[in-house]
Backbone bond lengths (Angstrom), bond angles and torsions (degrees), N, CA, C in turn:
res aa  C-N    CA-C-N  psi(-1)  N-CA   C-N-CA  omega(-1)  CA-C   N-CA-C  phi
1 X - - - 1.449 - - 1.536 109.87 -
2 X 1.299 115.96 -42.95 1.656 111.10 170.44 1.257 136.42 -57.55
3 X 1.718 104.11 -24.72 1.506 102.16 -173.85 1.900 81.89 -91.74
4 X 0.522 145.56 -1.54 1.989 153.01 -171.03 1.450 85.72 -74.17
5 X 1.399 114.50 -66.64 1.365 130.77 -161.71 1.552 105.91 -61.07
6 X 1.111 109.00 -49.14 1.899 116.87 -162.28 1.232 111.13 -69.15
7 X 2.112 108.11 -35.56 1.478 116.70 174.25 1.596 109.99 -85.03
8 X 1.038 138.26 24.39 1.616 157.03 163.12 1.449 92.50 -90.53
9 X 1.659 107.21 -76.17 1.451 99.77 -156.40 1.151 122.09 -64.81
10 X 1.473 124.01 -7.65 1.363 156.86 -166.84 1.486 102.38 -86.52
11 X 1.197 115.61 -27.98 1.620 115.30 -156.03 1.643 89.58 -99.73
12 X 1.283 116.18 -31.21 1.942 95.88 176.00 1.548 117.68 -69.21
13 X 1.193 124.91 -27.29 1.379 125.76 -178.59 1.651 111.98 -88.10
14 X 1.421 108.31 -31.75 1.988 99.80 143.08 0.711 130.64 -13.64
15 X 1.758 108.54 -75.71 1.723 123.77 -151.11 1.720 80.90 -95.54
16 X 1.279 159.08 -33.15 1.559 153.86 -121.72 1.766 83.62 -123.46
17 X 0.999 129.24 -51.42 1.763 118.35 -170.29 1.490 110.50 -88.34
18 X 1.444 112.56 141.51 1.392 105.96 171.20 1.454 118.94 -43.62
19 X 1.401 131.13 150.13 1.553 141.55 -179.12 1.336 104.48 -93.88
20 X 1.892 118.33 -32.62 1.707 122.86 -162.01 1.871 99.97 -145.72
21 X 1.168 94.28 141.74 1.350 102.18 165.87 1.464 118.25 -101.23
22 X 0.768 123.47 122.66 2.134 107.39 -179.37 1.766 98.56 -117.64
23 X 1.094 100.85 136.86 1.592 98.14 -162.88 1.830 85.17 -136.35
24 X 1.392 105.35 97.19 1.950 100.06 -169.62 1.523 86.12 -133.01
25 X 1.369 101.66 145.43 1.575 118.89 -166.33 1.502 110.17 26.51
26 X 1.471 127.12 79.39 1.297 123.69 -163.19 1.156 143.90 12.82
27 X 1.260 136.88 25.38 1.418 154.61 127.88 1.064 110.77 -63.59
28 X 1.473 103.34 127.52 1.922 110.36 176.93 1.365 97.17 -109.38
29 X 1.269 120.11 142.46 1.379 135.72 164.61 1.523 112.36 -131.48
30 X 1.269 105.77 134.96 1.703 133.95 -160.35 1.701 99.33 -103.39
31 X 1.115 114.63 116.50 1.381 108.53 169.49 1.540 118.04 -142.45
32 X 1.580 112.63 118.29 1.311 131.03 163.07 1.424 133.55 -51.90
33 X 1.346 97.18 148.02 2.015 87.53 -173.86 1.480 119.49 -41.77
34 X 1.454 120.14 -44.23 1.240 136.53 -167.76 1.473 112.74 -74.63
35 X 1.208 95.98 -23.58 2.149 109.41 -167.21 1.684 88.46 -87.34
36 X 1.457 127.47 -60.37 1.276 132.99 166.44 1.548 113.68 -36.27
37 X 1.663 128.72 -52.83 1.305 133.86 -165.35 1.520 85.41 -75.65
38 X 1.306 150.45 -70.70 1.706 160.52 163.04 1.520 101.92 0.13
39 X 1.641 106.53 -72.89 0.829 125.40 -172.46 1.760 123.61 -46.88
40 X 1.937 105.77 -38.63 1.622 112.94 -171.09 1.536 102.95 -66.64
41 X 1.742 102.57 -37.71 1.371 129.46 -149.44 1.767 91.13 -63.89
42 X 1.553 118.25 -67.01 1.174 117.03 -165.70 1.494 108.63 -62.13
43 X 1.285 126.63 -30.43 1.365 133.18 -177.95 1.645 106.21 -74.65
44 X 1.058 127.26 -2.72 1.606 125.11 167.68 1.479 112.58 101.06
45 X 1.384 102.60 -5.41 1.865 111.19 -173.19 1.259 106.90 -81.45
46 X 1.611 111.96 80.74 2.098 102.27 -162.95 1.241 94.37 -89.13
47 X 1.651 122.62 -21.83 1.967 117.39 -177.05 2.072 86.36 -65.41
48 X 1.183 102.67 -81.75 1.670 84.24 -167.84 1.347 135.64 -40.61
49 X 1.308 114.68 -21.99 1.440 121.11 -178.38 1.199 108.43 -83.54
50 X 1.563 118.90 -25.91 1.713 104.95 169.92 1.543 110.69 -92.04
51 X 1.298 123.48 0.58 1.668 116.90 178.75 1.647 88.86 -103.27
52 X 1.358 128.38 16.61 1.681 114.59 176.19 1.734 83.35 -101.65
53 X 1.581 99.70 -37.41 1.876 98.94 -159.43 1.562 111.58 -70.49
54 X 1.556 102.52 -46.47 1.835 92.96 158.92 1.253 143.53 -77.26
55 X 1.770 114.22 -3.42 1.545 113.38 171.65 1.188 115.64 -113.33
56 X 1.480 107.88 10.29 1.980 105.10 165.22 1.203 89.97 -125.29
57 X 1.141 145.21 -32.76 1.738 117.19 -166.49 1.603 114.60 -113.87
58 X 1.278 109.20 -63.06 1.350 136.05 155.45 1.794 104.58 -26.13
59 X 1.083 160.12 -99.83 1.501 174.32 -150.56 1.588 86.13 -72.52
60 X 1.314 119.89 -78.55 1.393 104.72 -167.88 1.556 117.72 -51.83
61 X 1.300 141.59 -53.97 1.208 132.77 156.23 1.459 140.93 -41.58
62 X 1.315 97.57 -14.45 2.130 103.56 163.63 1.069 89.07 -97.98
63 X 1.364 156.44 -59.14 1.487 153.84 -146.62 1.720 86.87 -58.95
64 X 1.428 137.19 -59.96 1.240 134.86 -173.16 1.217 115.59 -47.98
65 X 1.429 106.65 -62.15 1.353 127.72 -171.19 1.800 107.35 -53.17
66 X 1.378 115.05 -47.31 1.215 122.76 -164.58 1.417 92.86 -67.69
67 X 1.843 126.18 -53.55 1.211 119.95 -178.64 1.591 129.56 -50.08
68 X 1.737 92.44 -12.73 1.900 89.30 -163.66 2.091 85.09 -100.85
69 X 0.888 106.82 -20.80 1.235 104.61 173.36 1.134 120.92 -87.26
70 X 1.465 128.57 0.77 1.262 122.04 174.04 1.917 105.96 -117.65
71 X 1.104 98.61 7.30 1.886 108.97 -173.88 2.205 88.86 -116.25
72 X 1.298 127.41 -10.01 0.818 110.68 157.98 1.259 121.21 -98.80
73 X 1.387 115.31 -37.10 1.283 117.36 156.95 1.700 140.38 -19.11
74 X 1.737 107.00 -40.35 1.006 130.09 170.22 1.253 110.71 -96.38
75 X 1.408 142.24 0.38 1.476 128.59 151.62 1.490 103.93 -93.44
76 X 1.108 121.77 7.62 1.732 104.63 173.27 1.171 99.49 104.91
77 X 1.550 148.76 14.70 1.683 125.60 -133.35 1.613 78.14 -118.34
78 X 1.293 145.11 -32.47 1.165 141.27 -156.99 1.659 116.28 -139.62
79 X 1.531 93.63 127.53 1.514 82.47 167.18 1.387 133.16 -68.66
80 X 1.552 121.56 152.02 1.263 142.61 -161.15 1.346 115.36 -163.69
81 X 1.793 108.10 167.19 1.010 106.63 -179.18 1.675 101.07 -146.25
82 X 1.156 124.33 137.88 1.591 113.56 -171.26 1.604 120.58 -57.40
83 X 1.427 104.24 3.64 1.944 106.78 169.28 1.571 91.43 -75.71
84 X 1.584 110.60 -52.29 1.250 111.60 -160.62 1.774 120.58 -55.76
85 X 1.304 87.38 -38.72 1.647 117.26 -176.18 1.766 97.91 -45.02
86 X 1.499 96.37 -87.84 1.868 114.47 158.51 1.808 103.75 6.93
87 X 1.469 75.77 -89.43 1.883 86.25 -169.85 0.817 123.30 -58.46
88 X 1.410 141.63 -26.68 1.702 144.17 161.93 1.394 96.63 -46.88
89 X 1.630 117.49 -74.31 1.191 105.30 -154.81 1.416 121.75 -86.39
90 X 1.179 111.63 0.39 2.055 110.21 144.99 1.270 101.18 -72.34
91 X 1.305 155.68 -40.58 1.493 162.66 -143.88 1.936 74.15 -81.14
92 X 1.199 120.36 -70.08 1.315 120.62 -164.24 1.366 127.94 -57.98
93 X 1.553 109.90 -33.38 1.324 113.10 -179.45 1.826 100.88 -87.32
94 X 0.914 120.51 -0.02 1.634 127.42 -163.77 1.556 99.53 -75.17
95 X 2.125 96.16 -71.95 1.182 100.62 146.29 1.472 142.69 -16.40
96 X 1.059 130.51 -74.30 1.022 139.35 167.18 1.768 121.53 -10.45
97 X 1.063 89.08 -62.97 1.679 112.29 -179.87 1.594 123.12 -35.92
98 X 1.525 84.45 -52.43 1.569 102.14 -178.34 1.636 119.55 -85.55
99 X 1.531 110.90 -8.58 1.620 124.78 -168.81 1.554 125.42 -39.15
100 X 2.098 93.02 -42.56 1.280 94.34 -176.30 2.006 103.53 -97.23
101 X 1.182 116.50 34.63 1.790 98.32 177.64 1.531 100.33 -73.99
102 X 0.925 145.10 -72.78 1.341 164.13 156.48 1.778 106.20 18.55
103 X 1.757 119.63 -62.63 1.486 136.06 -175.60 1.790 92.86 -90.83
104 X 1.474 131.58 -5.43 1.299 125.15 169.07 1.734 102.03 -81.46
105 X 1.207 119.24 -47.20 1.264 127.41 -161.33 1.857 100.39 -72.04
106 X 0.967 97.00 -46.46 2.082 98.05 -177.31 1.772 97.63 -71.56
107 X 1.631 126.72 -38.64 1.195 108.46 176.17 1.738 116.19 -65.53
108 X 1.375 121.81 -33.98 1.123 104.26 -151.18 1.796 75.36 -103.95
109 X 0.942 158.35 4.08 1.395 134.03 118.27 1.414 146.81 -37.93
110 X 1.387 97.89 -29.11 1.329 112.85 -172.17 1.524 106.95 -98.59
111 X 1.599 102.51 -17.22 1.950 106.94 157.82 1.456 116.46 -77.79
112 X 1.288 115.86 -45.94 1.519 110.52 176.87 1.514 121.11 -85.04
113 X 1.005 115.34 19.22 1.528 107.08 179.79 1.847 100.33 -142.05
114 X 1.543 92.13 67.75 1.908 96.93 171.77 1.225 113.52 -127.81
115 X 1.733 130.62 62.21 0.728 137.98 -174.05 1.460 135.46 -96.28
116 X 1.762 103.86 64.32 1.448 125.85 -176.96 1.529 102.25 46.87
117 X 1.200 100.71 -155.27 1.526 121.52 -167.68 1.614 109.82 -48.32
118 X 1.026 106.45 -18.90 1.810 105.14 -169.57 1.555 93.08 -95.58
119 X 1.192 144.94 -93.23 1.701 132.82 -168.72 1.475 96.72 -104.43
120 X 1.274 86.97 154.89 1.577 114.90 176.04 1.245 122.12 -161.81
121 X 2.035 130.65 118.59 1.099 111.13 -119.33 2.113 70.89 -146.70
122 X 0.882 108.04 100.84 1.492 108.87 167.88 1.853 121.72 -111.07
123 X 1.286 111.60 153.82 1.407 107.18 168.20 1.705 126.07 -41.78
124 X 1.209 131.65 156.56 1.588 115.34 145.31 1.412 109.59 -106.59
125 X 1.673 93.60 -165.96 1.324 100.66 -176.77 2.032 115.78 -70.48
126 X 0.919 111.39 -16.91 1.664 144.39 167.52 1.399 93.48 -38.38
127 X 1.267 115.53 -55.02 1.534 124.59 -140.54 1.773 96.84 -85.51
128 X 1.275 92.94 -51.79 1.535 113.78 175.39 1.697 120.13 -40.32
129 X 1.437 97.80 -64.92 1.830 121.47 161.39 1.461 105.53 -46.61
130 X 1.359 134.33 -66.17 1.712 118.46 147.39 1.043 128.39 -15.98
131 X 1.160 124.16 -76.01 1.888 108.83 177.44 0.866 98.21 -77.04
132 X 1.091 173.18 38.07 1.309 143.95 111.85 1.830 108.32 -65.87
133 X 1.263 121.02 -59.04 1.679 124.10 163.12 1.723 90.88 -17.41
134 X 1.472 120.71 -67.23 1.417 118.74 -148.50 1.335 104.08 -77.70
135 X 1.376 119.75 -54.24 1.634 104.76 165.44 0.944 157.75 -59.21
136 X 1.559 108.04 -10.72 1.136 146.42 172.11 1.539 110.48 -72.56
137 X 1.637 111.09 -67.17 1.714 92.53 155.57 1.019 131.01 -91.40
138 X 1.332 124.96 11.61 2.098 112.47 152.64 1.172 113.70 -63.82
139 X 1.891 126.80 -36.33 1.179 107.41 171.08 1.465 115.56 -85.11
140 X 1.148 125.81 -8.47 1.477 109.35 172.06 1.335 122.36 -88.89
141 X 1.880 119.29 -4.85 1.170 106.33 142.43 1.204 127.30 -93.14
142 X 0.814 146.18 20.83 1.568 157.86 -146.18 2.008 98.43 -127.24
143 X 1.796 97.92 -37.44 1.651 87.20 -168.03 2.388 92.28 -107.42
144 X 1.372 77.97 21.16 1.265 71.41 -177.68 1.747 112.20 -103.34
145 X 1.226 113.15 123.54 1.393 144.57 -160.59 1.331 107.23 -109.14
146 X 2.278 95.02 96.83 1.270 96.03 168.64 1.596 145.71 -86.05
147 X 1.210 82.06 14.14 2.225 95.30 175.41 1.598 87.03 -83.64
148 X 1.296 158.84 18.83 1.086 169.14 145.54 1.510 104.36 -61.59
149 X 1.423 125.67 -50.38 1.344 151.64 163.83 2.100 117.10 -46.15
150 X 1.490 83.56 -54.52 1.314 89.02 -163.77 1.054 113.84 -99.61
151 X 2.039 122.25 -4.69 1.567 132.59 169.43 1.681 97.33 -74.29
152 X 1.543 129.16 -33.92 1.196 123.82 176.27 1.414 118.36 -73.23
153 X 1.335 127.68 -48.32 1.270 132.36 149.01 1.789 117.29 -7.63
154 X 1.715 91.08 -76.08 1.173 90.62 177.19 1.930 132.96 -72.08
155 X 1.106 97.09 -18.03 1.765 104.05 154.65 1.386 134.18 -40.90
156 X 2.018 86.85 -81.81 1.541 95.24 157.63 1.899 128.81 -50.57
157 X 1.176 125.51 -13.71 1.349 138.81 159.33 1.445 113.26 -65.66
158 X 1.146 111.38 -50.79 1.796 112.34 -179.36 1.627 113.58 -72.23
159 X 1.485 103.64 -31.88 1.647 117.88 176.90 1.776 125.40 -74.96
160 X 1.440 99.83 -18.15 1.531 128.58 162.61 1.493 118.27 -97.70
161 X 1.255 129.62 -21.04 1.641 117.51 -161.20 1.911 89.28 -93.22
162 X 1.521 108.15 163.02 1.391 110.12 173.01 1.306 107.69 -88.54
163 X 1.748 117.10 136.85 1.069 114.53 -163.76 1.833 99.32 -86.72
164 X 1.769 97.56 174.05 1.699 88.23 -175.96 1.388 88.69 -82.12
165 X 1.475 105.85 167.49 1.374 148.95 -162.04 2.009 97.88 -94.37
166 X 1.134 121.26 116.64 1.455 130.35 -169.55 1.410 85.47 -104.09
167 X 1.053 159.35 -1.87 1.404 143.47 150.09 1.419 113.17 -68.30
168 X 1.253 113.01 132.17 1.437 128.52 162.82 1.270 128.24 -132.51
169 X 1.194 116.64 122.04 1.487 151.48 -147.77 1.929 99.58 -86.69
């Protein structure tokens, strides 16, 4: 639940700090996930602007959500049902997969575009607050233990079934 928590609090200074610096003919310009996703959108690039919108904002925000719902899930806090259970946590590991495209795309940008004195294209602090979002929930799905799921399951099952009857007739 903590690293759930840390990659939450992690995820506003993501999307809120620049991700890239572009520093071309000495003007630096700072650009945020959202100013970048704005940016593909108005320029006509709608395939990139929706693979920026589902692998930085979109994916990282169900991956959370699914984790805080599946770590309450296992204290009892929410109703469920083990179909539901199932599909979250394939929903979660699915996720997973795709977590790091996002810190692939600014690195291998930020390798091909170092072109001395004229552009110069480094991470920000944005970018940084991102992996952490992503590592933050790979290990919290990674340390997250779903027989945790199915020991509650079976609780709430014993706390619902009718017990046998100790009278005998």
């Amino acid at each position: 639940m903590a690293l759930v928590v840390a990659a939450a609090a992690m995820y506003i200074p993501a999307n809120l700090l620049p991700i890239m610096n572009i520093r071309e003919l000495g003007v630096l310009t700072q650009t945020t996930i959202v100013e970048g996703l704005i940016q593909f959108w108005n320029a006509g690039s709608y395939p990139i602007a929706i693979v920026i919108f589902t692998a930085s904002i979109l994916i990282p925000l169900m991956k959370i959500f699914a984790l805080l719902w599946l770590c309450a899930a296992a204290k009892g806090l929410v109703p469920h049902s083990a179909r539901q259970l199932g599909k979250v946590y394939w929903i979660t590991e699915l996720l997973g997969r795709w977590s790091m495209v996002d810190i692939f795309v600014v690195a291998i940008l930020v390798t091909m575009v170092q072109l001395g004195n004229y552009m110069r294209v480094t991470p920000g602090p944005g970018a940084v607050a991102f992996a952490g979002v992503v590592i933050l929930t790979m290990f919290a799905a990674m340390s997250f233990d779903p027989k945790l799921l199915w020991d509650q399951l079976e609780r709430e099952g014993a706390e619902t079934s009718p017990q046998p009857s100790s009278d005998s007739e």
